[in-house]
C-alpha positions as CSV (number, residue, x, y, z in Angstrom):
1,X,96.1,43.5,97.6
2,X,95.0,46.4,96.1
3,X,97.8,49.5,95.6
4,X,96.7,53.1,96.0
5,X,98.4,55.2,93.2
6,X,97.6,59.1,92.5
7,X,95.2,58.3,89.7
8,X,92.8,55.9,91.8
9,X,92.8,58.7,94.6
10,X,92.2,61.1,92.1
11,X,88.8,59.5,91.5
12,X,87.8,58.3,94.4
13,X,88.4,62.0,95.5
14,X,86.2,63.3,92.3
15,X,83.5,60.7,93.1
16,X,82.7,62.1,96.7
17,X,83.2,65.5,95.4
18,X,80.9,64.8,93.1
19,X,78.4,62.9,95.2
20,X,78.3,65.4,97.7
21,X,77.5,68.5,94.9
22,X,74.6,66.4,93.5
23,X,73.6,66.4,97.2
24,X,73.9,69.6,97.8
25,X,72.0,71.2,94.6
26,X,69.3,68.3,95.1
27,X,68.5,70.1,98.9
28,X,68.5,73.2,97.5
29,X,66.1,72.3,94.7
30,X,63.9,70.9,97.1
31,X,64.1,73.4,99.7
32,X,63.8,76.5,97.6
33,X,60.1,76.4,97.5
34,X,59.5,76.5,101.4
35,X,62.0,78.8,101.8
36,X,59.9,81.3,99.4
37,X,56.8,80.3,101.2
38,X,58.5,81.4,104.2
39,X,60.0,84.8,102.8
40,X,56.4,85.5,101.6
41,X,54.7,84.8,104.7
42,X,56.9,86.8,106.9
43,X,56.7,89.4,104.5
44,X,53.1,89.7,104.6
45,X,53.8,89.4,108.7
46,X,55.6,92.3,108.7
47,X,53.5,94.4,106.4
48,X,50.1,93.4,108.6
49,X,52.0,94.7,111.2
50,X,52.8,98.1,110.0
51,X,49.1,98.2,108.4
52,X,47.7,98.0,112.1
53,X,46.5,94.7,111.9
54,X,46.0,92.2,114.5
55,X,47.1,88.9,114.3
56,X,45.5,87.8,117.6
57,X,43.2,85.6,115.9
58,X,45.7,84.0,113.3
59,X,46.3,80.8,114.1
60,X,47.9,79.3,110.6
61,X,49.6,80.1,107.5
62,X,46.2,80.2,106.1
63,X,45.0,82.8,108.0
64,X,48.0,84.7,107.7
65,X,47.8,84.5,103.9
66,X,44.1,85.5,103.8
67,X,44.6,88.1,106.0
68,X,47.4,89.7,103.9
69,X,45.5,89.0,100.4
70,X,42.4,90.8,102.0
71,X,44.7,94.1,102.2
72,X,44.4,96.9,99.0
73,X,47.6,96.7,98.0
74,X,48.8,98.3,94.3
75,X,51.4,98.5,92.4
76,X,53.1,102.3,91.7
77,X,55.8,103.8,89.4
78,X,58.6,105.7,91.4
79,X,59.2,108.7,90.7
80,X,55.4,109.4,89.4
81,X,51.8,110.0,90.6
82,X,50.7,106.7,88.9
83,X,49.2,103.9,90.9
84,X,49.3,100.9,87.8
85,X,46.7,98.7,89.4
86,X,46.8,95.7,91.9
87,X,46.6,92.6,90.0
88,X,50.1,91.2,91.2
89,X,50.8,93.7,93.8
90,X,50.5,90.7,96.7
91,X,52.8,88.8,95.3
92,X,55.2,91.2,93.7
93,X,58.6,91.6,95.1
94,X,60.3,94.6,94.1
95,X,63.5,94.1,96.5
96,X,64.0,90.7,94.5
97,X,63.4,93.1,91.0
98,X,65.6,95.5,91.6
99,X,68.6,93.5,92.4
100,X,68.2,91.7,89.3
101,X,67.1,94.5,87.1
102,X,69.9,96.6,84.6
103,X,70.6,100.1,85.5
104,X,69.1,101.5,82.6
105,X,65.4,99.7,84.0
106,X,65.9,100.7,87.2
107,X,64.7,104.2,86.5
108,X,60.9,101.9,86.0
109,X,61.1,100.9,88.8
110,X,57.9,99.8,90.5
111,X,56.8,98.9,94.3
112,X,53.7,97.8,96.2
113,X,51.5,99.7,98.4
114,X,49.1,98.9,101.0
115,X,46.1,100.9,101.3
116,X,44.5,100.0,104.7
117,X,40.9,100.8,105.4
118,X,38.2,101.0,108.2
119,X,34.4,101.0,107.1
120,X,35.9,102.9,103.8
121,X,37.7,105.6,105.5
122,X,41.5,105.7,104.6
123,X,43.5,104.6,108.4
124,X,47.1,104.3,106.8
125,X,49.5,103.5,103.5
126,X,52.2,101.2,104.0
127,X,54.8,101.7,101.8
128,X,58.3,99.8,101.7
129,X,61.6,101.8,102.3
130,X,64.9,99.9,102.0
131,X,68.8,101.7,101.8
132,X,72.0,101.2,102.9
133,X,72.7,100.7,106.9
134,X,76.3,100.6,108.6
135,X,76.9,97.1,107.1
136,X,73.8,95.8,105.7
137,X,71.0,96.9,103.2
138,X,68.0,97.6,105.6
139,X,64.7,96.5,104.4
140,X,61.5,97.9,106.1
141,X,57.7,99.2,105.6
142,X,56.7,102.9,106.7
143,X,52.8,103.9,107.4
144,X,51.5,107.1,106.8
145,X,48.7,108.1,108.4
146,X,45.1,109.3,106.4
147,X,46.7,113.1,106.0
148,X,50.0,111.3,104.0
149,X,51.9,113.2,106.3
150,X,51.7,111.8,109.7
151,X,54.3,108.6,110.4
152,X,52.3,106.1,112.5
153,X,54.5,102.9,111.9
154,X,58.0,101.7,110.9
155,X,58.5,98.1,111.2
156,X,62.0,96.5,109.8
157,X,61.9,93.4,107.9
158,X,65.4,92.3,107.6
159,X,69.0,93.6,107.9
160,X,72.4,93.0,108.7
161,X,73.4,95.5,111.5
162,X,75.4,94.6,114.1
163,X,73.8,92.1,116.9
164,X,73.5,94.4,120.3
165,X,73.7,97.2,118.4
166,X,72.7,98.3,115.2
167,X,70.3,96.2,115.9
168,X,68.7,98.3,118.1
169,X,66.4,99.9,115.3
170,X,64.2,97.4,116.6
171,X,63.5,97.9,120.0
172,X,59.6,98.5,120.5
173,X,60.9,101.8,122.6
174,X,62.5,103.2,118.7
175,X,59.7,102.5,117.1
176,X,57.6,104.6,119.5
177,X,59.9,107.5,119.0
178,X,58.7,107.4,115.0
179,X,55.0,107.1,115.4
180,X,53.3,110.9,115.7
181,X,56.6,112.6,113.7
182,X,56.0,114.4,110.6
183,X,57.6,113.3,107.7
184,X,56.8,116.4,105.3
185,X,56.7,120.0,105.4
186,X,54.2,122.4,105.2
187,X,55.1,122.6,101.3
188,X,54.9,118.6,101.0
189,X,59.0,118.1,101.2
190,X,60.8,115.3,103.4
191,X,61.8,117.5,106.6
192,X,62.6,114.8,109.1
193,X,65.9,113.8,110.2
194,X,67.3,111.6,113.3
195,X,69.2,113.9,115.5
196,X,70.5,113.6,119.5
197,X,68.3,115.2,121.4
198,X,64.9,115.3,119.2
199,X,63.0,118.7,119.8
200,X,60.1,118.8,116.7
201,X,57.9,116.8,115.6
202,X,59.8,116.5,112.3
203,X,62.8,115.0,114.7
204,X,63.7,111.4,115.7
205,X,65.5,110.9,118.4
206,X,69.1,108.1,118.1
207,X,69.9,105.4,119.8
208,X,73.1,106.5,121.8
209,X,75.8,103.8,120.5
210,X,73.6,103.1,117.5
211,X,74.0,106.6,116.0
212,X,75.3,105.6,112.3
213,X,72.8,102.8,111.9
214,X,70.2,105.4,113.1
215,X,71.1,108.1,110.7
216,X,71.0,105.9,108.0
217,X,67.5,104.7,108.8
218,X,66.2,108.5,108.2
219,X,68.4,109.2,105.3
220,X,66.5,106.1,103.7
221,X,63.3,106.8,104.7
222,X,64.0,110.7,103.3
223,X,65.1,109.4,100.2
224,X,61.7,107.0,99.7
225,X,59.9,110.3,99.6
226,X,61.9,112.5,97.0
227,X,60.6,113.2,93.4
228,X,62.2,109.9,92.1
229,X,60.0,107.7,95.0
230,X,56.7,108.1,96.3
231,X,57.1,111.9,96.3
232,X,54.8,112.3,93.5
233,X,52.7,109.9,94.3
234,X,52.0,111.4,97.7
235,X,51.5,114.9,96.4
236,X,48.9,113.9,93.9
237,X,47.1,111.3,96.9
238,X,47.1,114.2,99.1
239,X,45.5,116.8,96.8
240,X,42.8,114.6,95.7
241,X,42.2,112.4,98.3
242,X,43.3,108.6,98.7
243,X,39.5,107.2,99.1
């Protein structure tokens, strides 16, 4: 008969604790590569979206992909009127790059853009906007319309705000109330806030219970737009023309 002591339930202990890690990292090793499939594809879901594209007739991942891949996206340089060219601008997440970057790169900082067209004429940009929410980082795309002043879309990709309520950025009704504002001045400077009781078209109106969550969503979309985001960019787009 065998007798249990400390040392023999020592191991048997570390041999399931150990059987169960090699377990563990094995799924995630294996998993890891669908679960970026997925992220991409539901990133270039979201960003169709916003670009005014209809998925009526996508039927597959495939289509989904080529559909995405057949926008003009490019890569740009916060903070300046550069746009650096579009050879990895599909596949280039700058979210993912700027968690991992040191604060000293940050300030090079680059992010994709979609230019959408229709028979060559400029419909929209999409660019993506992301700050801090009530209790999550919010991460979302915002279209401009051809006069790169005119907000036709926001669409949300993910976030962490609180089910039934924060949550409510995403109701189809709040994303009317963006589509039509005016996000810049007369002198090309990020004018629009979200207030109670919008009265201008450089006004959004908040979700009542929602109000911090909503605030934060136009203090992130504000700061996208400032001399050390697209600001430049915009300025130079709008003066010479985005075609």
């Amino acid at each position: 008969m065998k007798v249990e002591t400390p040392l023999r339930t020592f191991v048997v202990a570390a041999c399931i604790a150990l059987s169960c890690s090699v377990l563990v990292a094995s799924a995630v090793y294996v998993l890891r590569p669908l679960q970026k499939n997925d992220q991409v594809l539901e990133r270039g879901r979201v960003i169709l979206d916003a670009a005014g594209e209809s998925l009526a007739g996508v039927t597959s991942d495939a289509d989904l992909l080529s559909a995405y891949m057949g926008l003009d996206a490019r890569v740009v340089k916060l903070g300046s009127p550069e746009l650096l060219g579009s050879s990895d601008a599909h596949v280039y997440d700058h979210w993912q790059a700027l968690d991992s970057e040191e604060p000293a790169a940050a300030s090079e900082s680059r992010a994709p853009i979609y230019l959408v067209r229709q028979e060559g004429t400029l419909k929209r940009i999409v660019f993506p906007v992301h700050g801090a929410g009530m209790w999550s980082t919010i991460y979302g795309y915002l279209a401009l319309g051809p006069d790169l002043t005119t907000i036709v879309d926001l669409v949300f990709l993910r976030h962490g705000e609180t089910p039934g309520v924060g949550d409510r950025i995403e109701d189809p009704a709040w994303r009317r109330e963006w589509q039509g504002k005016k996000l810049f001045d007369e002198n090309g400077k990020p004018r629009l806030r979200v207030v109670r009781d919008a009265r201008n078209e450089y006004e959004v109106d908040l979700i009542s219970g929602a109000s911090v969550t909503c605030e934060a969503v136009g203090e992130l979309v504000v700061a996208a737009f400032d001399d050390d985001g697209y600001g430049p960019l915009v300025q130079r787009l709008r003066r010479e023309g985005a075609n």
